[in-house]
C-alpha positions as CSV (number, residue, x, y, z in Angstrom):
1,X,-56.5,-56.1,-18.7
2,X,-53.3,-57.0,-21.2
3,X,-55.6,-59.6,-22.9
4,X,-58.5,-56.6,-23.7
5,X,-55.3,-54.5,-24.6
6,X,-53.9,-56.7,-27.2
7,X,-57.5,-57.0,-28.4
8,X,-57.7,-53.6,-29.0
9,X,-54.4,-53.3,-30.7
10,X,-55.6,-56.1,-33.2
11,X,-58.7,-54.5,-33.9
12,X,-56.9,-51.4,-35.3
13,X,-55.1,-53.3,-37.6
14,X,-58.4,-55.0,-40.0
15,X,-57.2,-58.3,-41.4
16,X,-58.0,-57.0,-45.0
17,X,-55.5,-54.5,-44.7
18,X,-52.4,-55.6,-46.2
19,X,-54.1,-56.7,-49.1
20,X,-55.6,-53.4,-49.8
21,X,-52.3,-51.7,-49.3
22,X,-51.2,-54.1,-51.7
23,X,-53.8,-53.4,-53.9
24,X,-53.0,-49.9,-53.5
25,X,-49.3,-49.8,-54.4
26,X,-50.3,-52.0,-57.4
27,X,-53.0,-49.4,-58.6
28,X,-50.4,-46.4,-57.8
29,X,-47.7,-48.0,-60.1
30,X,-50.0,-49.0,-62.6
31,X,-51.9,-45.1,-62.6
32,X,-47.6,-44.0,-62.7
33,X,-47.2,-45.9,-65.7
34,X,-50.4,-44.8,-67.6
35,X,-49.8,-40.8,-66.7
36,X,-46.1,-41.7,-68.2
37,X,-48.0,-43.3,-71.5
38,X,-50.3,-40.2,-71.6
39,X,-48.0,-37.5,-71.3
40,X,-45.2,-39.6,-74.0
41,X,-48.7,-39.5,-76.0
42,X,-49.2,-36.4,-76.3
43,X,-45.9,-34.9,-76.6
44,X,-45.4,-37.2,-79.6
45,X,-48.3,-35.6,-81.7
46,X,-48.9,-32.0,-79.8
47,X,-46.4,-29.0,-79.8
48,X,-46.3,-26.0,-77.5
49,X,-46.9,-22.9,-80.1
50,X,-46.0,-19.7,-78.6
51,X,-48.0,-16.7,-79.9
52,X,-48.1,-14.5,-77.2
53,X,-45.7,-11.9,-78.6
54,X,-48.4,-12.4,-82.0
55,X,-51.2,-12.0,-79.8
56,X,-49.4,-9.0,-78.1
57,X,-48.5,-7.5,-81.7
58,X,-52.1,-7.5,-82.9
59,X,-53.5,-6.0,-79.8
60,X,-51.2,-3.2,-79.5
61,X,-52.1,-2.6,-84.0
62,X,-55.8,-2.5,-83.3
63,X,-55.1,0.6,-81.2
64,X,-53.7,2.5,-84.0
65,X,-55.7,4.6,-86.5
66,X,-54.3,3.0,-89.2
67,X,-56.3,2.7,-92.2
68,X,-56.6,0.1,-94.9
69,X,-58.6,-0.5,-98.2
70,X,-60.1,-4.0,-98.6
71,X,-63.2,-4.7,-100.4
72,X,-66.6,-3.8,-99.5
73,X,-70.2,-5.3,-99.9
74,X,-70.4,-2.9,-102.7
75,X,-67.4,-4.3,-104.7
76,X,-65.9,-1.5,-104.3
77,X,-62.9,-1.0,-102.3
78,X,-63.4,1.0,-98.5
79,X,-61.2,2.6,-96.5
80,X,-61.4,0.6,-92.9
81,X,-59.5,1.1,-89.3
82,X,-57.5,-1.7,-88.8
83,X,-59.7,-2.9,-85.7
84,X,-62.6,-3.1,-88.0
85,X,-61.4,-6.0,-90.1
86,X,-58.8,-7.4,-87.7
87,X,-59.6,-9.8,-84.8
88,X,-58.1,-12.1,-82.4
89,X,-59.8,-14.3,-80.0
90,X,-58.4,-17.5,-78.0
91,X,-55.6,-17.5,-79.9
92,X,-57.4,-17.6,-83.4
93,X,-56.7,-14.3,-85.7
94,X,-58.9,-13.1,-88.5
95,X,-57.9,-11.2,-91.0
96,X,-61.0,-10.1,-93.2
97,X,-59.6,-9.2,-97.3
98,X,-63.3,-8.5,-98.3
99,X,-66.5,-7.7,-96.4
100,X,-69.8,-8.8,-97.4
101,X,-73.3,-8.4,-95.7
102,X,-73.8,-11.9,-95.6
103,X,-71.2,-13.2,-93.4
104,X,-70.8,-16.3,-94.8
105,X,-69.6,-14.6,-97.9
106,X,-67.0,-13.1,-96.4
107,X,-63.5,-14.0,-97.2
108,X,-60.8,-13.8,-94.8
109,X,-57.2,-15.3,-93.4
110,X,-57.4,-17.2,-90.7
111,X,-54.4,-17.7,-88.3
112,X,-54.1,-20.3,-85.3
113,X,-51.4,-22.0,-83.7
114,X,-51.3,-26.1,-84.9
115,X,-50.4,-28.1,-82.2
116,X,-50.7,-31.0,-84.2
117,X,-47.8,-30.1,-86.0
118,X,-46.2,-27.5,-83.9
119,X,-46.7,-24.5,-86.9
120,X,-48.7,-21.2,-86.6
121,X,-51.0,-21.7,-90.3
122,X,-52.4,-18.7,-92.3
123,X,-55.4,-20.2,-94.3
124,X,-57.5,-18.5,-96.2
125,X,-61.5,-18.8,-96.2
126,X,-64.0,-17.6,-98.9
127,X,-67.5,-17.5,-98.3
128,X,-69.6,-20.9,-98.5
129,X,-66.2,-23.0,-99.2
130,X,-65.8,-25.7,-97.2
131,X,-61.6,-26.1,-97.5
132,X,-59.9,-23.2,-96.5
133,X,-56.4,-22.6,-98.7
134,X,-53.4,-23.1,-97.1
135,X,-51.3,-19.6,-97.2
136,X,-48.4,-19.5,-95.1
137,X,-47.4,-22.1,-92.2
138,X,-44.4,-21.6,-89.9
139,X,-42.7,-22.4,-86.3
140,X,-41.5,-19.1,-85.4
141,X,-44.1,-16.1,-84.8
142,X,-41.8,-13.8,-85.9
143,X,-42.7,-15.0,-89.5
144,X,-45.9,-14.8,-89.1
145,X,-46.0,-11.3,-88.3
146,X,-43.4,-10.1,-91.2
147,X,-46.8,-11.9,-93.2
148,X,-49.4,-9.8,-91.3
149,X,-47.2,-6.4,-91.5
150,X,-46.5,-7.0,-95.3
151,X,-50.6,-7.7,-95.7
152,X,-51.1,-4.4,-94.0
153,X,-48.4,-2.3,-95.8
154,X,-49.6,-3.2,-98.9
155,X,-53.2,-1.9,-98.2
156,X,-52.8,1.5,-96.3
157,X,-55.1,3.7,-97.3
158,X,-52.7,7.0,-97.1
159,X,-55.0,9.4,-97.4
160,X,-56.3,9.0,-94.2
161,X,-53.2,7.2,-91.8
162,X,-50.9,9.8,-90.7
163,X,-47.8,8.1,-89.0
164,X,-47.2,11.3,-87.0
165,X,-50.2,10.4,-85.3
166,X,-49.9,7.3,-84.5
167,X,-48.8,6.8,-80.8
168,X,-46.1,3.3,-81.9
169,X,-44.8,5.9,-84.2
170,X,-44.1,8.8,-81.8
171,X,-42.7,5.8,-79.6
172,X,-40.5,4.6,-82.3
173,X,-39.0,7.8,-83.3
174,X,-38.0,8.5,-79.4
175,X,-36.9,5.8,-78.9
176,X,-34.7,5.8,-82.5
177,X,-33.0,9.2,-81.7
178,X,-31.8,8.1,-78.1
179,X,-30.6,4.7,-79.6
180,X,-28.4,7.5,-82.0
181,X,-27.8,10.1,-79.6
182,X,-26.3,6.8,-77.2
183,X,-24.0,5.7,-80.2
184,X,-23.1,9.4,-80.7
185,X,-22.2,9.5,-77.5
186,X,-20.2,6.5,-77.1
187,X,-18.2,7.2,-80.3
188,X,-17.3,10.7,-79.1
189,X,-16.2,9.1,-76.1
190,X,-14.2,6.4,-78.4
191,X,-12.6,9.4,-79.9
192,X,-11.5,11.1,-77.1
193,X,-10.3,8.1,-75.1
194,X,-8.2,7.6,-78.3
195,X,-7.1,11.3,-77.9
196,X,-6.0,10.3,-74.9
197,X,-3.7,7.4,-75.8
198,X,-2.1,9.1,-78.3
199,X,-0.7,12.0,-76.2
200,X,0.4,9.8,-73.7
201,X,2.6,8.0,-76.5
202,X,3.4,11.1,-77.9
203,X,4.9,12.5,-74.0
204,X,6.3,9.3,-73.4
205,X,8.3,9.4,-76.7
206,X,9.7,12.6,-76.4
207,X,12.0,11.9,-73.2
208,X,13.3,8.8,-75.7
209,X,14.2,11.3,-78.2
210,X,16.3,14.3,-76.0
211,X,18.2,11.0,-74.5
């Protein structure tokens, strides 16, 4: 009975074994090592871009009637909403300057997040050219969105954008007059907590005085 026992216990244990487990911790090492490579790898030539408050910007602009004037088909200059010549999709914005009714005529900017280089690029494409033209390049988002919101300034079409309308607007202005109604408040309160101190100097000096 031991002897088929001991059998038993042998047989659970292959011969083989060892060296597979050797093979094993050799393999896990080695996969360790090349993950470590990998990821050294590509932190050396990609960068994290962040565009989500970009992505967030351009979302919440398309909602707006907002108007601009870029060039048509025609040659002529149109009046356009915003979400008509302004696009973003998997992180790639277009920016259409002129229109055409072939669309491989069209010219427009093009903004995407490099990861190559770590810089959110603003190139712009015309028609049937193969190289686009380098615009505008930079880390921070920030930048690239004074660049968007100076593009659109420049071409609102007036006659037809009213910023009383314009729900951001109504936001901004509420939002404005409680920022100066809470500074209005906390200097009145300055004042009078001045107030304060100085008749409490003023009591406190008059006892000095009669003595």
């Amino acid at each position: 009975m031991a002897a088929v026992e001991t059998r038993r216990r042998k047989q659970e244990v292959p011969e083989e074994q060892p060296a597979l487990f050797y093979l094993m911790r050799r393999l896990e090492r080695a996969e360790d090592q090349y993950l470590a490579r990998t990821f050294s790898s590509y932190h050396r030539t990609h960068h994290e871009v962040d565009t989500r408050l970009l992505e967030l910007f351009i979302r919440r602009i398309r909602q707006q009637n907002i108007f601009v004037r870029i060039m048509g088909p025609n040659g002529k200059q149109e009046s356009l909403l915003l979400s008509k010549v302004l696009f973003s999709m998997s992180r790639v914005i277009r920016l259409y300057c002129s229109l055409s009714v072939r669309d491989e005529d069209n010219v427009y900017l093009r903004i995407f997040p490099d990861t190559r280089t770590g810089l959110i690029r603003v190139q712009r494409l015309r028609g049937s050219v193969l190289a686009p033209e380098e615009v505008f390049a930079h880390a921070d988002q920030c930048h690239i969105i004074r660049f968007i919101t100076r593009w659109i300034v420049e071409r609102v079409d007036w006659q037809k954008t009213k910023l009383r309308n314009l729900d951001i607007y109504k936001l901004f202005v509420q939002t404005r007059q409680e920022q100066l109604e809470q500074k209005l408040a906390s200097l009145n309160e300055h004042a009078q907590m001045q107030k304060m101190i100085k008749g409490r100097f003023r009591r406190e000096a008059q006892p000095e005085r009669q003595a």
